[in-house]
Structure formats: structure tokens, C-alpha cells
N, C-alpha and C positions, 0 to 999 in steps of 0.2 A: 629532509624527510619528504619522501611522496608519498600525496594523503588525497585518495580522491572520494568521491560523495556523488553517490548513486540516489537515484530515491522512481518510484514509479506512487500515479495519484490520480483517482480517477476525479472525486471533486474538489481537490483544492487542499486537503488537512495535511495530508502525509507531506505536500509539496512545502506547504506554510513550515513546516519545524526542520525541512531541509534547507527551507531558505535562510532559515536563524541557524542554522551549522552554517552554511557557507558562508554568511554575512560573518560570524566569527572566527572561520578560518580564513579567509580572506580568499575562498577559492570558487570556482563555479561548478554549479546542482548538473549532472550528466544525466542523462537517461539510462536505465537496463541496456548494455549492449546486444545487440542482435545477433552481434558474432563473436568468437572464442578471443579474448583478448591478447595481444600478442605480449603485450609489455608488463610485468609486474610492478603495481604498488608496494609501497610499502605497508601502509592503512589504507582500508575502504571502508568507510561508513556509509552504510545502508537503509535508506529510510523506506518503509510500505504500508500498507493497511491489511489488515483483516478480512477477510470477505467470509463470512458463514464459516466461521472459527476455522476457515483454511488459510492456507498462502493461494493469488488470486494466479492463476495461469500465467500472466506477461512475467511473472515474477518466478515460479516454480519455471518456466522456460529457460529465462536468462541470466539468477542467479548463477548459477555456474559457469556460465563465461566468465565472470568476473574472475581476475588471477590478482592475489593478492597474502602477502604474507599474517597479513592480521585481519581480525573484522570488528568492525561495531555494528553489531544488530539494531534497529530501531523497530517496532513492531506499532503499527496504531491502529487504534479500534474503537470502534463508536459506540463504546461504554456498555455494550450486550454480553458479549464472551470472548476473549480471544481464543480459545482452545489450548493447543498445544506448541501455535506457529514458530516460536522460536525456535523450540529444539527442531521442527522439521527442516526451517531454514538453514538451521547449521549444519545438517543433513548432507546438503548439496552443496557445500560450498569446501577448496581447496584451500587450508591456512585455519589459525588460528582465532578463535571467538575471545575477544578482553572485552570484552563489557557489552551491557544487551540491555534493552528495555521495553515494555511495555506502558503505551501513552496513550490514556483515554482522550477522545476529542470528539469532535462532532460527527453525527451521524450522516454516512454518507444519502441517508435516503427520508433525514427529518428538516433539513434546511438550516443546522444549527453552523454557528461558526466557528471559531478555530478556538477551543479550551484550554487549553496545554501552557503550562506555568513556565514560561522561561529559563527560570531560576532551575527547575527541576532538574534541565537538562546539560547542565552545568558542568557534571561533574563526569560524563561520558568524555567530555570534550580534553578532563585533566588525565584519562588514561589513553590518550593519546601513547603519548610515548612508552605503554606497557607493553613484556613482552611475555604475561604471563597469560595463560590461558582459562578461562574462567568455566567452572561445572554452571550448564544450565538448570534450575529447574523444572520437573515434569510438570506437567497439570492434565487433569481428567480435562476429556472433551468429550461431546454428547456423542453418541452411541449411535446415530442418527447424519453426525457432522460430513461423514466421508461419501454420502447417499447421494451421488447424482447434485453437486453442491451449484453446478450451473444454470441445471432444467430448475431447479427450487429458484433460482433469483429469477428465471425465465418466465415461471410462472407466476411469480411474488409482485413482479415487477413488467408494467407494460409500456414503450417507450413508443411514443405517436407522434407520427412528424404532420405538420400542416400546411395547408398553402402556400405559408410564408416562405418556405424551401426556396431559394432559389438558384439549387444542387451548384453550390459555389464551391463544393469538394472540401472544405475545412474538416467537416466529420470525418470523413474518407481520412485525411491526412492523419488526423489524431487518432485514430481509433488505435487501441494496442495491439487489438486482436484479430487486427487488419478484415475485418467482417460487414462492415458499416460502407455501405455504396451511395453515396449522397441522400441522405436521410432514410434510407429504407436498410432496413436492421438486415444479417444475416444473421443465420442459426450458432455461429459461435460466437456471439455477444454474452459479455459476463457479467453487463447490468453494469459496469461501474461511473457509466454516466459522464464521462469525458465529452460525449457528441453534446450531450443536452448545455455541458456548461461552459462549453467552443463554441455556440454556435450563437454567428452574430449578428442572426435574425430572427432570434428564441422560435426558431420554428419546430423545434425538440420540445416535449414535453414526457413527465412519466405520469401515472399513476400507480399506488400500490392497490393489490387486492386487499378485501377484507380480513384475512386473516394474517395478514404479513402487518397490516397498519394494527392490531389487536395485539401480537407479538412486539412491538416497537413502544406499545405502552405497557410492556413491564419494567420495573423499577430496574436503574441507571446501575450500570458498574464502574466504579471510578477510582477503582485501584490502578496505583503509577508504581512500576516494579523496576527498580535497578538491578542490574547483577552485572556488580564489579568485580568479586572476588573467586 
């Protein structure tokens, strides 16, 4: 069977629970392809994060290159809202959804670290070899969530580079949204802070505004949702 494992991450969480899929498939974590895949898998499990209860641009871009007869959705999210992201994800993609989940973990913008129970994800792993196709369910998403979901992180969030720069191009490389010119931000940055946690003269920093850090202290959502069936 070919089974390959996508995952896109801007600080580290979505990447941490594609590294316990690979580690127990025994196969290696790919990035979102760039381009239209020529070769079908058999399974593609897909891990990503949340961004403002959307799918984050690198991911709504390159999901659908992805060519593959089945899927495993993996959705993560730092315990706020996911909104409705699965069902949109399945949206765009060619093949079969067997099994989905939504996985609270740390927030990309509080410094917390990787929360997510092992165990949990267990059982993704034993519908591997299904070939049925599973109903997602809906969920309300704020009314508010689809508003310009970039300019809101853009303005929530201000990312300052400092002397230490010494434009060694690592940001540039990683950035997904290919907008990042050696520490100095461009306009389609999506806040998910890859530059600030590559960069290996901490010469990235963020700060949040006051109303973004005010919304981060409302109480935690920490519902873990499988849909197997």
C-alpha cells in the first residue's frame, strides 16, 4: 500500500503529531506540493493547523495537488475555534475522506507546547486500510471568520526583525508564502511565524496587540473529535 503524509506548520504543533504518524508508519513527513502531483497514492494523511477558524492559504493553495484515492484529514488548533475547516478541506480535495480529526494543542501565538495525547491518535492510524467513506460533521463558524482572515492576523500580530538579522536568507527559504525577503516582512504574510522560529539568530520577534492578547485569554477549547464512521 502507498501511504504518503503531508502536513504544513507554521510553529512546530501540526508538524510534532505528523512526526508521531510518520514515526509509526515508518515513512517520511512531505511538505504541501507546489505542483499538481503526477503519481497517485493510495492514502494521504494530512496534517495542518487552524488559522482564524479558516484553512491557512499554503494549505487551501496546495491541497489539491495532492492526488490520492483516500484521505485522512488531521485539523489542529490552539484550543480557540476550529470553525468548519474540515468539511472545507474536503472541499478541495479529489478521493475519499475515511477518517478526520480535530486536535487541540498549543497555541500558535501563546508559546505553549505540543498537548496532544498520543493515544488519541491511534485509531486514525487502524483505518488505514478503509475503504469507506466517512460524513463529516458541520459546525457553526463565527459570522465574522471569512472577513479579511489575513489583514486581522496582520493587524493582531506585528513581526520586528532586529540587528541581529544577518539576512542569511533562512526566513526567505521557509517562508510558505514565499513574501518574507530576509527579515523584512511582505504584504502576503499570514502571521504563522515559521520566520520567527527558523531563525537562528532570534533576530524575529512578534508582538500581539492588545485586543488579540485579551481574545487569547478566553477560556480554552479542548474538544478532540474523531470521525471514523
Amino acid at each position: 500500500m502507498v501511504i504518503s503524509l503531508y502536513c504544513f506548520s507554521g510553529s512546530g504543533h501540526s508538524r510534532a503529531i505528523a512526526d508521531y504518524l510518520a514515526k509509526q508508519l515508518e515513512i517520511t513527513v512531505e511538505p504541501l506540493p507546489d505542483e499538481e502531483m503526477e503519481e497517485r497514492s493510495e492514502v494521504a494523511l494530512v496534517v495542518f493547523p487552524v488559522y482564524s477558524q479558516n484553512l491557512p492559504d499554503p494549505v487551501k493553495i496546495r491541497l489539491p495537488k495532492i492526488k490520492a484515492q483516500r484521505f485522512i484529514l488531521i485539523a489542529t488548533y490552539g484550543r480557540m475555534s476550529f470553525g468548519n475547516v474540515l468539511q472545507e478541506a474536503a472541499s478541495l480535495i479529489q478521493g475519499r475522506v475515511i477518517a478526520a480529526a480535530y486536535v487541540p494543542t498549543g497555541h500558535t501565538y501563546l508559546s505553549e507546547g505540543n498537548l496532544f495525547e498520543v493515544e488519541q491518535l491511534r485509531p486514525l492510524l487502524e483505518k488505514i486500510g478503509s475503504d469507506q467513506a466517512i460524513t463529516l460533521k458541520p459546525f457553526p463558524k463565527n459570522i465574522f471568520a471569512n472577513f479579511f482572515p489575513n489583514i486581522r492576523s496582520r493587524l493582531g500580530v506585528k513581526i520586528e526583525r532586529s540587528e541581529q538579522c544577518n539576512e542569511c536568507g533562512l526566513c526567505t527559504l521557509n517562508c510558505p508564502m514565499k513574501t518574507m525577503n530576509n527579515g523584512r516582512i511582505g504584504h502576503h504574510c499570514i502571521r504563522c511565524l515559521r520566520c520567527v522560529n527558523s531563525c537562528p539568530q532570534q533576530a524575529l520577534t512578534f508582538r500581539l496587540s492588545p485586543f488579540l492578547k485579551g481574545y487569547l485569554k478566553k477560556p480554552k477549547e479542548e474538544r478532540f473529535l474523531l470521525f471514523l464512521n
